[in-house]
C-alpha positions in Angstrom: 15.4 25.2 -10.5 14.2 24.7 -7.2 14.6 21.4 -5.4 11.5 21.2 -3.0 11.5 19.4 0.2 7.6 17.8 -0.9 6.1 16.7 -4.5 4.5 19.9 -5.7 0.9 19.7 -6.9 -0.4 22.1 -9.3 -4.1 22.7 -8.5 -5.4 24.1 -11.7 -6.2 23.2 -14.7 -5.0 26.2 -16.4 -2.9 25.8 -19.2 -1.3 30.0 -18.9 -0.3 28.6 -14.8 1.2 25.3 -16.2 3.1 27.3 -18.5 4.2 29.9 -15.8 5.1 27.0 -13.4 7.0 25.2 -16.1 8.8 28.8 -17.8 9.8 29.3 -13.6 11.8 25.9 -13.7 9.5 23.9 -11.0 8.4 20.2 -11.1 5.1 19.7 -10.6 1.9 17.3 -11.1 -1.8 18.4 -12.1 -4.4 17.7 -10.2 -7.7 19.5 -9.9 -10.8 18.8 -8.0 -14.7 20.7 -8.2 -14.3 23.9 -6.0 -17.7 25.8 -5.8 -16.7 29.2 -6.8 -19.0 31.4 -4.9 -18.4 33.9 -2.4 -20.5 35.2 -0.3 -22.2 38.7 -1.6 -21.3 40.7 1.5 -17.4 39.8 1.0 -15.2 43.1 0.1 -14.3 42.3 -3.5 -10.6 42.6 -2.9 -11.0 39.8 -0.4 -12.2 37.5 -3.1 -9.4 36.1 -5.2 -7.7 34.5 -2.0 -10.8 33.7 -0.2 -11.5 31.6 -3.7 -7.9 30.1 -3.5 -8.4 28.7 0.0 -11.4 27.5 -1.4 -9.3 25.5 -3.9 -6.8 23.8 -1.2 -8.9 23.0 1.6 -10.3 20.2 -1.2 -7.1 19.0 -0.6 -6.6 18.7 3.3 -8.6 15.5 4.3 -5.7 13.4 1.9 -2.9 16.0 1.6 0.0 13.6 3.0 3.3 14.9 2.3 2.7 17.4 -0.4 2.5 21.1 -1.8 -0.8 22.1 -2.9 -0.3 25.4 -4.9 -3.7 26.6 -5.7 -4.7 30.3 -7.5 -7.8 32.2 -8.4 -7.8 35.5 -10.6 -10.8 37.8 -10.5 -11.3 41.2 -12.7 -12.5 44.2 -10.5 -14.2 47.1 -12.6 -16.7 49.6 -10.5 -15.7 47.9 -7.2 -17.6 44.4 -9.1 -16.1 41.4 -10.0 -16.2 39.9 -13.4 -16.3 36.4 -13.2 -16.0 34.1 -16.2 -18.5 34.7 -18.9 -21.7 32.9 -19.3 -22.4 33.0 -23.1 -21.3 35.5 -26.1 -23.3 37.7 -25.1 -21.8 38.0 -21.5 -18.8 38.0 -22.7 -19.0 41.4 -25.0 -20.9 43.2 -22.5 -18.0 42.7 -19.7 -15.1 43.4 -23.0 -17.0 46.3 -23.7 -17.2 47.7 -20.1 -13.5 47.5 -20.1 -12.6 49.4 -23.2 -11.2 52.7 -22.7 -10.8 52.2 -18.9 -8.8 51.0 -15.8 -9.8 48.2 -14.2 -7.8 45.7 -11.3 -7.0 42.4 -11.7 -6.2 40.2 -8.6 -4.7 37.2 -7.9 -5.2 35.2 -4.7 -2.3 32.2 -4.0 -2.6 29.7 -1.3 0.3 27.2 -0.4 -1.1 24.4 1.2 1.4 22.0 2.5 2.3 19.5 6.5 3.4 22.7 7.7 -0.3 24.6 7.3 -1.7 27.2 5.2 -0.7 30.0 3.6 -2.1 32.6 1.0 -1.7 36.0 -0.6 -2.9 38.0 -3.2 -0.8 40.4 -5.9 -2.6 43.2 -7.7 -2.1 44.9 -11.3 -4.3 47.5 -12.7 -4.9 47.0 -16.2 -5.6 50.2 -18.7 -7.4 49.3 -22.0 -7.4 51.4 -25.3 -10.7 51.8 -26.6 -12.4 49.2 -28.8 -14.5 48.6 -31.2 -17.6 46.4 -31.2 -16.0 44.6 -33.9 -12.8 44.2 -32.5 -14.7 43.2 -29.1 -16.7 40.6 -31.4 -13.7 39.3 -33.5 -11.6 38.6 -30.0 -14.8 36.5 -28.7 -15.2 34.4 -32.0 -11.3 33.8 -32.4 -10.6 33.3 -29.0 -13.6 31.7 -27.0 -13.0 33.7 -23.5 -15.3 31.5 -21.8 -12.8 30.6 -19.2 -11.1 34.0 -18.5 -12.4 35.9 -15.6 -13.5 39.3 -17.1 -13.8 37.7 -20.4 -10.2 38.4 -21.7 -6.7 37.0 -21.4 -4.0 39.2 -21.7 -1.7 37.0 -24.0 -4.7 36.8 -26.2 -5.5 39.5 -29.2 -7.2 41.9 -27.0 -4.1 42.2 -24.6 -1.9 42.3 -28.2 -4.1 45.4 -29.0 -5.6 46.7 -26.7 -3.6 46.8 -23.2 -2.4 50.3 -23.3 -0.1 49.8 -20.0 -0.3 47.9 -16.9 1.1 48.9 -13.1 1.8 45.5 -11.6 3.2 42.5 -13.1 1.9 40.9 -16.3 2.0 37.6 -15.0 -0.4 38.2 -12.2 -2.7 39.0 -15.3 -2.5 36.0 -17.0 -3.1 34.3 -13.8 -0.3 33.5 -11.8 2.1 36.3 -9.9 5.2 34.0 -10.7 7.7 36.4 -8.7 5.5 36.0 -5.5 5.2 32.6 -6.1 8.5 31.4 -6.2 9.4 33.4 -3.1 7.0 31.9 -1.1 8.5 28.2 -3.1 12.0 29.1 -1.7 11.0 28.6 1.5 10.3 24.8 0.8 13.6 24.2 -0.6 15.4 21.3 0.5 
């Protein structure tokens, strides 16, 4: 819908942010490249989604030329800790299970890499679960492999289909993309 004045790059290999870039009407390429996704254990958590994102696009600054990098990271925060993507099974229904039948933030972190500099953000939604049982928990984990979802869940997945009671924030920052901030910050590209 947009018509940007540089080829925009996708940096993710996220099928859920292909999607959202593609349902929001922009043209884009894919193109990821090995981020170390560490952050340092003293950072405030609510720092990390967008210090992870800048991770992502300075990878791209030595051979940037003339394009848009968009670049995200999503992170779950429960008990002021971050649940990062699940090791094993096992991992994964502890952190499901820590979430049932509470509140917990999720946070997105955006940086716009482009010729004109760097840019980032990050767009919050706290996320109320229902409570679960272990063989819902275990059923999710088996039919959906969460091995790739920070916190061990997506929200377009059957656990959000049962058990997101509500959420204050936008959905989309959930699933890993906070579309509406992102295609303000595209408009200002437009050609």
């Amino acid at each position: 819908m947009i018509s940007l004045k540089y080829p925009l790059v996708l940096a993710s290999g996220s099928p859920r942010r292909k999607q959202l870039m593609t349902d929001a009407g922009f043209a884009f390429t894919i193109e990821t490249r090995p981020t170390d996704e560490h952050f340092p254990a003293d950072m405030p958590v609510d720092e990390v989604a967008e210090y992870l994102a800048r991770q992502k696009a300075e990878r791209f600054t030595a051979d940037l030329g003339n394009r848009l990098v968009l670049c995200a990271d999503t992170v779950v925060i429960l008990d002021n800790e971050v649940l990062n993507k699940p090791a094993d099974e096992a991992e994964a229904f502890r952190m499901v299970r820590s979430l049932a039948g509470r509140s917990h933030r999720v946070r997105t972190g955006v940086c716009l890499l482009s010729p004109e500099g760097m840019e980032s953000f990050t767009d919050e939604t706290t996320v109320f679960f229902a409570p679960l049982t272990d063989d819902e928990i275990r059923y999710y984990i088996r039919a959906c492999a969460p091995f790739d979802k920070a916190g061990s869940y997506g929200a377009q997945d059957f656990i959000g289909l049962v058990g997101i009671d509500r959420l204050e924030g936008s959905f989309y920052t959930v699933m890993g993309l906070p579309t509406h901030r992102v295609y303000q910050a595209l408009k200002r590209f437009a050609q």
